[in-house]
C-alpha positions as CSV (number, residue, x, y, z in Angstrom):
1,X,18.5,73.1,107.6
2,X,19.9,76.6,109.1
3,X,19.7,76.8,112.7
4,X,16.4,79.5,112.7
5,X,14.3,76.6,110.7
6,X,15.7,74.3,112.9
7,X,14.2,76.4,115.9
8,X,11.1,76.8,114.1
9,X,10.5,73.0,114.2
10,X,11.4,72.2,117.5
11,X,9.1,74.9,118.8
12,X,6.1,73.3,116.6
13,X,7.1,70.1,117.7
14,X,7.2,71.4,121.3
15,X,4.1,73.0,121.4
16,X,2.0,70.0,119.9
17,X,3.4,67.5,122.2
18,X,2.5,69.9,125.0
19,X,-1.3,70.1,123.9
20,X,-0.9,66.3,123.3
21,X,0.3,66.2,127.4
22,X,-2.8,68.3,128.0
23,X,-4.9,66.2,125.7
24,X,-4.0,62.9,127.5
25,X,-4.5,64.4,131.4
26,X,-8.3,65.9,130.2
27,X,-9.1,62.5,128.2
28,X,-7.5,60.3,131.0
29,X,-5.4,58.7,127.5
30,X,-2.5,56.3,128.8
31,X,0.2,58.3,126.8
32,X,1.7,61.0,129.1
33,X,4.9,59.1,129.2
34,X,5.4,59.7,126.0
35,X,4.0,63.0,126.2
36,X,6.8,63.8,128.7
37,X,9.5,62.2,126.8
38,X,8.7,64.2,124.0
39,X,8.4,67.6,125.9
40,X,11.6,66.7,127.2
41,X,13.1,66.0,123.9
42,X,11.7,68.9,122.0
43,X,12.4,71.4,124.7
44,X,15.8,70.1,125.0
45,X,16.7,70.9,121.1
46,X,14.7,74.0,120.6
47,X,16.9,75.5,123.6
48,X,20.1,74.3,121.7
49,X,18.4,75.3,118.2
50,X,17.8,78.9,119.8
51,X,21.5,79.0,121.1
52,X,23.0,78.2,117.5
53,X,21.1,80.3,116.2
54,X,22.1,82.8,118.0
55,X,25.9,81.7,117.9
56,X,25.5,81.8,114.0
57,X,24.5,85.2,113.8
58,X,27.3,86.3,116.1
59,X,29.3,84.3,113.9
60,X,28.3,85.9,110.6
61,X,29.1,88.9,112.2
62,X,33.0,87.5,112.8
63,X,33.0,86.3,109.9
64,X,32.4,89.8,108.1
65,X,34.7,92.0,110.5
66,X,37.6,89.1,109.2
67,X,37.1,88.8,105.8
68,X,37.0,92.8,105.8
69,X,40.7,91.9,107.9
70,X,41.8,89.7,105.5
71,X,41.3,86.7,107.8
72,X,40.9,83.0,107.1
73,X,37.2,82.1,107.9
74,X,37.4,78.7,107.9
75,X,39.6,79.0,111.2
76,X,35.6,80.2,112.9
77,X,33.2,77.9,114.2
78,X,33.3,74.1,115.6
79,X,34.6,71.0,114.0
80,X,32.3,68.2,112.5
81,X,33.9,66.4,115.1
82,X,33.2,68.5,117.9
83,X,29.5,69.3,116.6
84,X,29.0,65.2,116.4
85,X,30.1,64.7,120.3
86,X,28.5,67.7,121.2
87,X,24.9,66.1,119.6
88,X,25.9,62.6,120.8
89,X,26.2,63.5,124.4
90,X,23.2,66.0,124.8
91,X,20.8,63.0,122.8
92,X,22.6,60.5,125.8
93,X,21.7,62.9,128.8
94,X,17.9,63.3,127.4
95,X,17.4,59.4,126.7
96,X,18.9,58.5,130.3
97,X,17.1,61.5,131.8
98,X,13.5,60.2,130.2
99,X,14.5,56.2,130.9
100,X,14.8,57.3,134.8
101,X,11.9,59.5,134.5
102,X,9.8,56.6,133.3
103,X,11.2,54.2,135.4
104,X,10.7,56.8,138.5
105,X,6.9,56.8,137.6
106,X,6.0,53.3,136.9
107,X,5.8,53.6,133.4
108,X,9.1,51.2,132.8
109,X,10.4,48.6,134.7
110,X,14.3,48.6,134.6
111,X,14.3,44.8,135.7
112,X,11.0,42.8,134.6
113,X,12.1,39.3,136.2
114,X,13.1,41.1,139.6
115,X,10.1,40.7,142.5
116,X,8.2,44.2,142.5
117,X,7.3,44.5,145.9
118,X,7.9,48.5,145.5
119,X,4.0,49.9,146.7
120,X,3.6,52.6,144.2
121,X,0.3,53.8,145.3
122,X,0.9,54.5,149.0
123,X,-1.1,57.5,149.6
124,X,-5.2,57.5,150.5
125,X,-5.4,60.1,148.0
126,X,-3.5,58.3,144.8
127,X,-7.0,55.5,145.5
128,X,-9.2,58.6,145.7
129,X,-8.3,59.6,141.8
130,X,-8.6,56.2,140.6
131,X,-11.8,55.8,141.8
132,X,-13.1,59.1,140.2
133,X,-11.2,58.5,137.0
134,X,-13.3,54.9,137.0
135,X,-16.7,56.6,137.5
136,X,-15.9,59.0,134.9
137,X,-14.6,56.1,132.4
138,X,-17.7,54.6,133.4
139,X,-20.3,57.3,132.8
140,X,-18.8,57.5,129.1
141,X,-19.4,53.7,128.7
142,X,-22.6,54.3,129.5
143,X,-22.9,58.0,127.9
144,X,-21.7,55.8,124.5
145,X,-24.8,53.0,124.9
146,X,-27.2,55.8,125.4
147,X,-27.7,55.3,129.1
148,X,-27.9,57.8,131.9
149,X,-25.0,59.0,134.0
150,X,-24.4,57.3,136.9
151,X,-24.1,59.5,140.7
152,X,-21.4,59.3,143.0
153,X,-23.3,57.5,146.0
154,X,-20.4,58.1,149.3
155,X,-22.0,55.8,151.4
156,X,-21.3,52.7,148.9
157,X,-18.1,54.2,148.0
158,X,-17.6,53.6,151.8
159,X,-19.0,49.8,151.5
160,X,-17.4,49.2,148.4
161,X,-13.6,50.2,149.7
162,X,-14.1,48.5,152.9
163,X,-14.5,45.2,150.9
164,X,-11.5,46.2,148.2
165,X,-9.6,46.7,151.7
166,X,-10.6,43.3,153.3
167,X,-9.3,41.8,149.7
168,X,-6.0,43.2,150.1
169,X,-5.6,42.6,153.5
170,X,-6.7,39.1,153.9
171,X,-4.9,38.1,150.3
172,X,-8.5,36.5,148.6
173,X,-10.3,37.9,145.6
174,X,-14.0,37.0,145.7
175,X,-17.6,38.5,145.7
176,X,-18.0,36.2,148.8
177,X,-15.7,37.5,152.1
178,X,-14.0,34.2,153.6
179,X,-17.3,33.9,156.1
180,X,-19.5,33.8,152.9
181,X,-20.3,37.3,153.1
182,X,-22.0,39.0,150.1
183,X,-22.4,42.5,149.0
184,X,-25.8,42.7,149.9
185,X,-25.0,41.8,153.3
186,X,-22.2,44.2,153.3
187,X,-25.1,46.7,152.4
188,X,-27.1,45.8,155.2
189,X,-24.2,45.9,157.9
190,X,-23.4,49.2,156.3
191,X,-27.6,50.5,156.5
192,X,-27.4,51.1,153.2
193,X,-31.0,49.8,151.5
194,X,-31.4,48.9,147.9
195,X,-34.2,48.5,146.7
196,X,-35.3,49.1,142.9
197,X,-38.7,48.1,141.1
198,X,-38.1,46.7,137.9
199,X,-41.3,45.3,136.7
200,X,-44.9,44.7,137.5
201,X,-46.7,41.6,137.1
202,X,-50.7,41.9,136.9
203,X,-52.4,38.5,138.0
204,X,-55.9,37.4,137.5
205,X,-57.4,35.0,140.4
206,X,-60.6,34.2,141.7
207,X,-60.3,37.0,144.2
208,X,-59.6,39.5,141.9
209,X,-56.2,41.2,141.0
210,X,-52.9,40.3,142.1
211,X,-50.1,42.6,140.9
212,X,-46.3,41.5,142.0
213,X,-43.5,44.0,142.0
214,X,-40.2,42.8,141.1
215,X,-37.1,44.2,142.6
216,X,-33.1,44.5,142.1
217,X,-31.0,44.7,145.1
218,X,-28.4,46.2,143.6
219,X,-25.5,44.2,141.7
220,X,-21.4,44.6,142.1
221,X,-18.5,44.3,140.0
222,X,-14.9,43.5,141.7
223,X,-11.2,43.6,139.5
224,X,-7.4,42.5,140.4
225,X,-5.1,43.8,138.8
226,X,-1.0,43.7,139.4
227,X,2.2,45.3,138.6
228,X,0.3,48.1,137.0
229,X,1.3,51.5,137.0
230,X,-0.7,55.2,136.9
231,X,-3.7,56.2,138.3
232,X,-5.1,56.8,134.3
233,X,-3.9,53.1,133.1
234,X,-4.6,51.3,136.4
235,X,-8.6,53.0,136.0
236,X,-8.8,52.5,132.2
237,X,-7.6,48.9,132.6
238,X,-10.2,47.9,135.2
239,X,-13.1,49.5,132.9
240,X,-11.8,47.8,129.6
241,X,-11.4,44.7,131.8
242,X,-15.4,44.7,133.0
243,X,-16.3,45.6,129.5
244,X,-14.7,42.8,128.2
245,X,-17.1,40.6,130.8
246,X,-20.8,40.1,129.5
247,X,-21.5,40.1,133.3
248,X,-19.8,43.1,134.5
249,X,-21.0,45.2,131.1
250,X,-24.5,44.4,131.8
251,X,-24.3,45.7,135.7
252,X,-22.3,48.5,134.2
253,X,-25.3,49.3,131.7
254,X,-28.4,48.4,133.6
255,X,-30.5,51.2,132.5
256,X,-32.0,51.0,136.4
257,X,-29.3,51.4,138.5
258,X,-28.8,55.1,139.7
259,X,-26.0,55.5,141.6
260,X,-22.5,53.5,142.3
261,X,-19.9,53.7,144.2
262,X,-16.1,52.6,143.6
263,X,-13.7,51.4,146.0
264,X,-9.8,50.9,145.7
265,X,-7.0,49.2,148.1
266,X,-3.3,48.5,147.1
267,X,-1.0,46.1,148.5
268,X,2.1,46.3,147.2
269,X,1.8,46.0,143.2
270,X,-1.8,44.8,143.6
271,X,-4.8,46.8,143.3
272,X,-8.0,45.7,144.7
273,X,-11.1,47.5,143.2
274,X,-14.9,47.0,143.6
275,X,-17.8,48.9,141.9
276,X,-21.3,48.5,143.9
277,X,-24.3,49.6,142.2
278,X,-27.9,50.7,143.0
C-alpha cells in the first residue's frame, strides 16, 4: 500500500472512531476506552502516514535529480531494518501510552488481586452526573415500556442522597437505617408528602355508598456496587442491575409515580445509590 493510501485509511479510520467517541458520550455507551484507544492509534499512524508521504515525494524527487546524475538509487531511503524498529517502537509508545491512559481512568486495573482502596469518585460533582445519567437511563426504560418520563424532583434527590450517604458512612446496605428507619419515614423527617390515589372502591351498605380511595406512598429502589469505574458504566450498571430485579422494574415502571429522585455516595471503591419515587 503507498504511503498516500495509507494516509487515506488512517484518516477514515480516525474520523469514524472519533464519531464513535461522540456516539458513546451522547448514548452514555460504556466504550470510550476504546474509543480513545483507537483515536490514539489512528491519529498516531495517520501523522506518520502523512510524514512518509511526504518523505516519499521528496524522495522521488532525489531519486530523479540522481538517476539524471548517474547515481545509485538504491543508496536513498531507510533499511527494512530500520523501517521495522522504527514501527516497533512507535506501536510500543501507543500501547503503553493507552494501557496508562486506561489504567489512569479506571477502565483497567494494573493489579486485580491488590486492595483498591484508591476513591475514584472524590468530587460532589463526579455523584451529580451519575445521578442524571441514571434518571436519563431510566426515562428510556420507561420511554421503551411505553410509560411516561419521570421529573427530576430536588427535594427527594436531597432525601434519597442523605440515605446513600448514611450507607456509606455507617458501612450497611439496607432499605431499613440501623434504628429501623424507612424511606417513608425519611420522607416525613424530610416534609416531603407522598401521597398518590391509585384506585377507587365503590361500596354498597345499608347507609348508602361508601367509596374507599387507595393510596401509594411512594416506593424506593437502593444498589451497591464496588470496584466500578466511570460515571457512564457505574449508572448503566445500577439500571441493568434494577431491571434485572422484578421488584425494582416494577417501581421503576409504575405507570403512577411522577417524579423521582436519585442519590449517590462513594466510599472508597463503593458506590452507594438510592432511587426514591413518587
Amino acid at each position: 500500500m503507498t504511503p498516500k493510501n495509507k494516509t487515506l485509511m488512517w484518516l477514515g479510520i480516525l474520523f469514524a472512531s472519533i464519531l464513535s467517541f461522540l456516539f458513546g458520550i451522547i448514548l452514555s455507551f460504556p466504550l470510550l476506552a476504546y474509543s480513545y484507544l483507537i483515536i490514539i492509534i489512528a491519529s498516531a499512524m495517520t501523522i506518520n502516514s502523512t510524514i512518509k508521504y511526504f518523505q516519499e515525494r521528496k524522495r522521488g524527487r532525489i531519486y530523479n535529480y540522481a538517476e539524471r546524475k548517474g547515481w545509485d538509487r538504491n543508496n536513498y531511503g531507510k533499511s527494512g531494518a530500520r523501517k521495522a524498529g522504527e514501527s516497533f517502537a512507535l506501536v510500543s509508545v501507543i500501547s503503553i501510552t493507552a494501557v496508562l491512559l486506561m489504567a489512569n481512568y479506571g477502565y483497567l486495573d494494573l493489579n486485580p488481586d491488590a486492595p483498591n482502596d484508591r476513591t475514584f469518585l472524590v468530587a460532589g460533582d463526579d455523584s451529580e452526573v451519575i445521578e442524571k445519567q441514571i434518571h436519563d437511563i431510566i426515562n428510556q426504560e420507561r420511554s421503551q415500556y411505553g410509560v411516561k418520563s419521570l421529573e427530576w424532583d430536588e427535594k427527594l434527590a436531597s432525601i434519597a442522597r442523605a440515605h446513600s450517604q448514611d450507607m456509606a458512612d455507617r458501612g450497611y446496605y439496607s432499605h431499613d437505617s440501623p434504628e429501623g428507619k424507612s424511606f417513608s419515614d425519611r420522607y416525613k423527617e424530610g416534609k416531603f408528602n407522598c401521597e398518590i390515589a391509585i384506585s377507587e372502591t365503590t361500596t354498597e351498605t345499608t347507609d348508602g355508598t361508601t367509596t374507599t380511595t387507595t393510596y401509594s406512598v411512594g416506593a424506593e429502589n437502593i444498589n451497591f456496587l464496588e470496584g466500578i469505574h466511570g460515571e457512564g458504566i457505574i449508572a448503566s450498571e445500577a439500571v441493568d442491575g434494577w431491571m434485572d430485579s422484578e421488584g425494582h422494574k416494577e417501581n421503576i415502571l409504575t405507570k403512577y409515580y411522577k417524579n423521582e429522585g436519585i442519590g449517590v455516595a462513594v466510599s472508597g471503591n463503593k458506590v452507594y445509590i438510592t432511587q426514591d419515587f413518587c
